[in-house]
VMD Tcl script that draws the C-alpha trace (Angstrom):
set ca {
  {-7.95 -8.97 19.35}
  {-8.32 -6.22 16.93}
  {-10.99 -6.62 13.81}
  {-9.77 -6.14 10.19}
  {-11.20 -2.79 9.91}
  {-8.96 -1.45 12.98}
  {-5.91 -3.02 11.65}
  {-6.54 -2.00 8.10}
  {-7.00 1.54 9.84}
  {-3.84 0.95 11.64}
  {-2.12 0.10 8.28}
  {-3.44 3.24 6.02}
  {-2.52 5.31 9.27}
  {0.75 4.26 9.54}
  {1.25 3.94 5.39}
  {3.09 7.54 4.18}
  {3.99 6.34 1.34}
  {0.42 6.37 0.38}
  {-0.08 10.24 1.09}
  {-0.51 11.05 -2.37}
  {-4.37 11.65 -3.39}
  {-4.14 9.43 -6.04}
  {-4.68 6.63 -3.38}
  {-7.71 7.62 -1.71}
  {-9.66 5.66 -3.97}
  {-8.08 2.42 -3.60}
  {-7.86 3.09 0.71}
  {-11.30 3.36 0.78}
  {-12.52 0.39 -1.20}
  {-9.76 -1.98 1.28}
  {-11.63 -0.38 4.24}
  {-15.26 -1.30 2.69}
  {-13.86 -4.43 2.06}
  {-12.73 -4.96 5.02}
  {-15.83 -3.77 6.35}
  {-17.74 -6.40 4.11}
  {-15.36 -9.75 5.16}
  {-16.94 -8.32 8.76}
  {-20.25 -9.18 7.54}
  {-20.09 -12.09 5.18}
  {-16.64 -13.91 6.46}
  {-16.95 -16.71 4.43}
  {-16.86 -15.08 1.26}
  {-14.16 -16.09 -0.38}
  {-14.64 -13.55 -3.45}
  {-13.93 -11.00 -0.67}
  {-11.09 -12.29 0.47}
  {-9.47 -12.25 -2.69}
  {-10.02 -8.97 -3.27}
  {-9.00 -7.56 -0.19}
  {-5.74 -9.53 -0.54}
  {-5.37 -8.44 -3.98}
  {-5.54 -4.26 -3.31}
  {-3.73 -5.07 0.07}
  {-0.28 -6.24 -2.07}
  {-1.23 -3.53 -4.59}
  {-1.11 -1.04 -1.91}
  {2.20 -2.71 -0.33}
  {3.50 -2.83 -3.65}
  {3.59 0.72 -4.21}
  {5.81 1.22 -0.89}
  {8.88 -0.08 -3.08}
  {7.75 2.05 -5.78}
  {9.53 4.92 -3.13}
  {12.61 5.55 -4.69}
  {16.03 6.62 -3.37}
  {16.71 10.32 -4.56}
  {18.65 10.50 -8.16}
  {22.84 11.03 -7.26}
  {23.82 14.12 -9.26}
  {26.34 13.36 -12.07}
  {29.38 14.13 -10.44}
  {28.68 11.65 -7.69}
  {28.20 8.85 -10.39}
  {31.03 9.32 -12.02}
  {33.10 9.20 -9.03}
  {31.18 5.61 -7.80}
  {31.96 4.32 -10.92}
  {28.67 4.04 -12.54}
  {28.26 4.38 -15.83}
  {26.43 7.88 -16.69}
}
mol new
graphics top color blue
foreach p $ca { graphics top sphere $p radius 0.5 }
foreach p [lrange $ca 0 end-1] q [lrange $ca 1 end] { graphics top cylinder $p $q radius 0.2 }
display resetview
């Protein structure tokens, strides 16, 4: 069975949508707190928190957006322009 730091690895490493360095930050406090549930596993402060950048960080993959249609191809589709 793999601990929560190798599959919180496992998830930054397989996360592109979280390339930008804007991230780093926030990738490296989930793997200190994952680091920290390690040590203290009943705190549930830690938890939390860990759950709470976790969605933040999931969150952000449907931030990805499709790329913009030019204008011709929405007026043809029938959107509205």
């Amino acid at each position: 069975m793999k601990t929560l730091r190798e599959t919180t690895e496992d998830f930054l490493n397989n996360a592109d949508f979280l390339g930008d360095v804007i991230y780093a930050p926030a990738k490296t406090q989930l793997l200190l707190l994952a680091d920290e549930i390690m040590l203290q596993p009943a705190s549930g402060a830690l938890h939390s928190q860990y759950g709470l950048l976790y969605r933040f960080l999931m969150k952000e993959k449907d931030q990805e957006q499709a790329p913009e249609q030019d204008i011709i191809t929405r007026i043809l589709s029938g959107e509205s322009v």
